[in-house]
N, C-alpha and C positions, 0 to 999 in steps of 0.2 A: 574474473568478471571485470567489465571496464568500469573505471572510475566515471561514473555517470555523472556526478559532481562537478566533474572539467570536460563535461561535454559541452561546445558553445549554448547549444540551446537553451541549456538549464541554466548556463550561467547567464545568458542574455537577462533571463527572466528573473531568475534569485535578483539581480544587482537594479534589477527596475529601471534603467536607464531609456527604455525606448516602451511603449506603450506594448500590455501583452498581445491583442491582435497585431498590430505590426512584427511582434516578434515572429508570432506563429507562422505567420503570413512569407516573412523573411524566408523562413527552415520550409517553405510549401506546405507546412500544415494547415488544413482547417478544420477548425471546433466548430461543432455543433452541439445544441444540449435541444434534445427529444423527447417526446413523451414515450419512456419508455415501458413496460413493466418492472414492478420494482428486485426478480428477480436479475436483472441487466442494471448492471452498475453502467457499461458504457464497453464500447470497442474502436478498435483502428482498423482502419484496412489502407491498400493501394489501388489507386484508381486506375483503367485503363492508359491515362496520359502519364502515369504514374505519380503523382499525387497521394500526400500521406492524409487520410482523412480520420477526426478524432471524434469521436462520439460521445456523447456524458450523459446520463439520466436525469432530464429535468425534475425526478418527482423524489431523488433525494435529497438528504440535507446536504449543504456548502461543504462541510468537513468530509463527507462521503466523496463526494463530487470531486472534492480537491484530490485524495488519495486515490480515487480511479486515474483522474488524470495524470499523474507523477506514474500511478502503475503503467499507462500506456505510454507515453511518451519513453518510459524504459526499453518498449516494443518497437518503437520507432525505429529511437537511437543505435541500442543495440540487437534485436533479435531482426525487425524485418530485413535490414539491409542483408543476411546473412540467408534468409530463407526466399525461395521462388513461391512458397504459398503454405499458408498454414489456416486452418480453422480452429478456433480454442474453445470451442461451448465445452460446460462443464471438464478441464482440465487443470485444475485448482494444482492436483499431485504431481503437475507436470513442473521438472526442473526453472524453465524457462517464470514462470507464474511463482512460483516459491520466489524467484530471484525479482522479480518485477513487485512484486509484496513487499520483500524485506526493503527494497530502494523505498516506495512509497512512506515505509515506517520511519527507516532512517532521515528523509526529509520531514517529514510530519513533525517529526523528535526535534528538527530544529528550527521553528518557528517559533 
């Protein structure tokens, strides 16, 4: 699994040097936080122009929020560029979501 840690983007953001929307903005991501149901933590996809878009569930807690986002950005970095199209509703057992978990935990762990 790639060292997602020395991935620019996570390190743009870890070291805080440039405001986080510019960072995201930088990498073509954008965040959005939705009303979603609270079953939906949040998702990524690729836009027709190809644009990474990030989704977050306005209606849970900061802490929830932040480890969705560390989960997806995981999907970014390493799984989308690698797949031409994926759906992941309930896929929890899937390789891919185990490894985008344990990154979120790992980061979480070091705040």
């Amino acid at each position: 699994m790639l060292n997602i840690m020395e991935a620019p983007l996570i390190r743009a953001l870890i070291d805080e040097t440039i405001p986080f929307f510019e960072v995201m903005n930088s990498f073509g991501v954008k965040v959005t936080i939705a009303n979603l149901p609270p079953s939906i933590l949040g998702f990524t996809y690729i836009s027709r122009k190809g644009k990474y878009h990030l989704v977050l569930n306005g209606n849970i807690n900061h802490k929830t929020q932040c480890k969705t986002f560390v989960h997806e950005l995981k999907h970014i970095i390493t799984d989308m560029p690698k797949m031409s199209y994926y759906i992941g509703m309930d896929k929890q057992k899937y390789k891919i979501e185990f490894e985008a978990d344990l990154v979120s935990d790992m980061l979480s762990l070091k705040k």
